[in-house]
N, C-alpha and C positions, 0 to 999 in steps of 0.2 A: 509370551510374556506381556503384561499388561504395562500398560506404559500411568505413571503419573500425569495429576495435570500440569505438574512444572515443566514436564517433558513435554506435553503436548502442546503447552503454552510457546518453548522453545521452538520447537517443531513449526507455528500456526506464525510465528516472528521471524523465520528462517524463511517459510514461504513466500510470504510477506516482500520481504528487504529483498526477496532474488526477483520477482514482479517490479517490485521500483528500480531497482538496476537495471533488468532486462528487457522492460518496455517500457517505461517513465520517460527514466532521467534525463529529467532536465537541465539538469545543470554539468552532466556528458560524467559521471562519478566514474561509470563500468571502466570508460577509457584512460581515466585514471590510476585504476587501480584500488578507490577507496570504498571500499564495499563498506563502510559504516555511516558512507556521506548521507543517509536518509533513515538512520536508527532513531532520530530525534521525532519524526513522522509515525513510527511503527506502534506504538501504544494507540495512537488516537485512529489510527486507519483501522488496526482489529477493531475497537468499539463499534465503530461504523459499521464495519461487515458483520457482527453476532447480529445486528440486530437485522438483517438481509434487507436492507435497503432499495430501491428500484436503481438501477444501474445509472441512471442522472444525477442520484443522493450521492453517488459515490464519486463520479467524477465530478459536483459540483465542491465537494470537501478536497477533490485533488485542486482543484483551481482556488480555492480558497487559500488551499497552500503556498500555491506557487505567486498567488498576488501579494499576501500578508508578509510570508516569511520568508519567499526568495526576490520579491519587489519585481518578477513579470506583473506587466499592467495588456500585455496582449495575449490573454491569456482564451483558446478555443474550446471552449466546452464539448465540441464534437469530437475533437483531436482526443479529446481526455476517455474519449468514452471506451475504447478499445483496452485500455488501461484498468479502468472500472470492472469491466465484462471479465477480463484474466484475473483481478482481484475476487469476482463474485463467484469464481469456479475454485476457489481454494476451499478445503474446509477448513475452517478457523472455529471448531465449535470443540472447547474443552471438555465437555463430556460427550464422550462418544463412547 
């Protein structure tokens, strides 16, 4: 069966969000229980990854993040990279 791209979009936003839970979060969401605590992130992170960025593009957008809109100001660009690299093996590409 062929999947839509709404499907695939859902799909490519589910991979997404389970990455920012699963090796992110920073603000500790999995242990919480709120697996939507980083859906406000998930539109602008896909953009990023379609256009296949060098894996420093990506974790310099995750720090960007966590300075601007969760107010860390010590924030490790290397730390982030590991992050980046699981984000850059998703396929996030709606036509497939």
């Amino acid at each position: 069966m062929t999947q839509t791209r709404d499907q695939r979009a859902r799909e490519s936003q589910d991979s997404i969000r389970e990455v920012l839970l699963r090796i992110w979060d920073p603000i500790s969401a999995r242990g919480a229980g709120t697996d939507d605590a980083y859906n406000a992130y998930i539109a602008r992170i896909h953009r990023v990854l379609a256009s296949r960025p060098p894996r420093e593009a990506v974790a310099e957008d995750l720090r960007i993040i966590e300075w601007n809109w969760m107010d860390y100001d010590q924030v490790s660009l290397d730390a982030l990279l590991p992050v980046a690299e699981a984000l850059l093996a998703l396929n996030v590409r709606l036509n497939r």
